[in-house]
N, C-alpha and C positions, 0 to 999 in steps of 0.2 A: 463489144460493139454496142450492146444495150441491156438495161438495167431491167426490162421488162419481164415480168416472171415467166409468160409465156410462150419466151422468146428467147433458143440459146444462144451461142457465141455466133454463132450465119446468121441468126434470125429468122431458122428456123421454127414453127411449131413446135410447143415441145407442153407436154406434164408435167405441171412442177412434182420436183422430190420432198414428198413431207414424211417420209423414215426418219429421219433425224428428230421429228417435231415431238414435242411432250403432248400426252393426251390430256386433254381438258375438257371440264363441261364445257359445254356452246350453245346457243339458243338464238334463233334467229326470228324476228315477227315484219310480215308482212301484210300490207291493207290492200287494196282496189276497190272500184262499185261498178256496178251495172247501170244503168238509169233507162227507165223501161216507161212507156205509160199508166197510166193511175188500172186501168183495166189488166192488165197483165201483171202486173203487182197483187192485185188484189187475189185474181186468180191463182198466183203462187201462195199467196198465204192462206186460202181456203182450202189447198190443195186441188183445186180445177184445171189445172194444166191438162191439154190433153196428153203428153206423155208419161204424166202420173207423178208421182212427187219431186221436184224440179229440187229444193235442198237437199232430201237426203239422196239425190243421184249426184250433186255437185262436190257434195262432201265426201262420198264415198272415191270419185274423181281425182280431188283434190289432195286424197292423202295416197293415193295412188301415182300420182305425179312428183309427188316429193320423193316418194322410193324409188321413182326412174328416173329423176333428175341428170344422172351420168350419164344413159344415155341416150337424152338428148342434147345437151349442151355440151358441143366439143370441147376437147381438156377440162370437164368438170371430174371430179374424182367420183366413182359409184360409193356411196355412204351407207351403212346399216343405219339407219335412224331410230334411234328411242321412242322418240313420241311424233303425230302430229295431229294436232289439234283444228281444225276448221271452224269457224261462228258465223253465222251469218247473221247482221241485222237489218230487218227495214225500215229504210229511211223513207221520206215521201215523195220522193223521186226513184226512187228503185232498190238496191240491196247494198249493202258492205260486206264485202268478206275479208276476216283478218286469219289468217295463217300463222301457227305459233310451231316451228320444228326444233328439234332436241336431238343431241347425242350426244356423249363423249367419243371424242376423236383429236385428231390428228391436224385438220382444216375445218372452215369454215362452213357456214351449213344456209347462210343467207340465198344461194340458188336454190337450194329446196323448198322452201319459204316462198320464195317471188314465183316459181313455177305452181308451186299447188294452188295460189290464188289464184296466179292464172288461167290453169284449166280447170277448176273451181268455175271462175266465170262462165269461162267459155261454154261449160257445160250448162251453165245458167239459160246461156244464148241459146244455145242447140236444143233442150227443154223446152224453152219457152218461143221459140221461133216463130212458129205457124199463128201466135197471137199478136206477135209484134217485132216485125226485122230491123226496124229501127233502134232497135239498145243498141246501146254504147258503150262499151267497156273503158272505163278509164281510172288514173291516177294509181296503177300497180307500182309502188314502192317499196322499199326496204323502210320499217321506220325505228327497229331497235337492233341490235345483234350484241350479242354478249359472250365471252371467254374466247380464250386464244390470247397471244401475246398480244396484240390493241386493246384487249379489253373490251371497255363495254363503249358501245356508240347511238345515241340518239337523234333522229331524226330532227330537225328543226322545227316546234311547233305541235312534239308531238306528247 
């Protein structure tokens, strides 16, 4: 009926089968930012947050979300993950966080990656809230992913 991985012959829900697949390095990197005012910025990079150091609570976060990736994202596979790496830089509008996740497996690993930015940020927001509710979290992307049978893929631009 359809060609859809996630979808079997009814078009039911279903988990794809990767037992058959060959294990391979994989590596997947993802971006987002925050954009916060010049005073809440500031504050995160002095450490004056009032809930106390706003990156290493994101970071810490962030590679905590990669390792539950499965379960929250329906028919995602639960992964052991190798590595995950969180950066954050300040731009002059607010933060970048890039997510760099690893493992040799089976499937792909780019939802671990787009998740730990994610609450990465979000953790950013939640931190820094009471100085400023207006951030924005935006442009959480996939911008590289590498190994497995596609190989390797780059974002446009990036």
């Amino acid at each position: 009926m359809n060609k859809l991985t996630h979808l079997d012959a009814a078009g039911n829900a279903r988990m794809v089968d990767v037992g058959g697949k060959a294990e391979t390095h994989r590596v997947a990197i993802a971006k987002g930012a925050i954009r916060m005012n010049a005073a809440t910025l500031a504050a995160i990079a002095a450490g004056n947050a009032p809930k106390g150091d706003v990156l290493g609570a994101a970071r810490i976060a962030g590679i905590m979300a990669a390792k539950k990736t499965g379960d929250l994202i329906p028919l995602c596979h639960p992964l052991g993950v190798d590595a995950v790496n969180i950066d954050f830089e300040l731009a002059e509008t607010g933060i970048e966080c890039t997510a760099t996740v690893s493992l040799t497996g089976k499937t792909g690993i780019e939802m671990e990656a787009l998740t730990a930015v994610s609450v990465a940020l979000l953790t950013v927001y939640d931190m820094a809230k009471a100085l400023d509710k207006g951030m924005v979290i935006e442009g959480v992307r996939l911008i590289e992913k590498r190994g497995g049978k596609s190989g390797t893929w780059r974002a446009d631009g990036a």
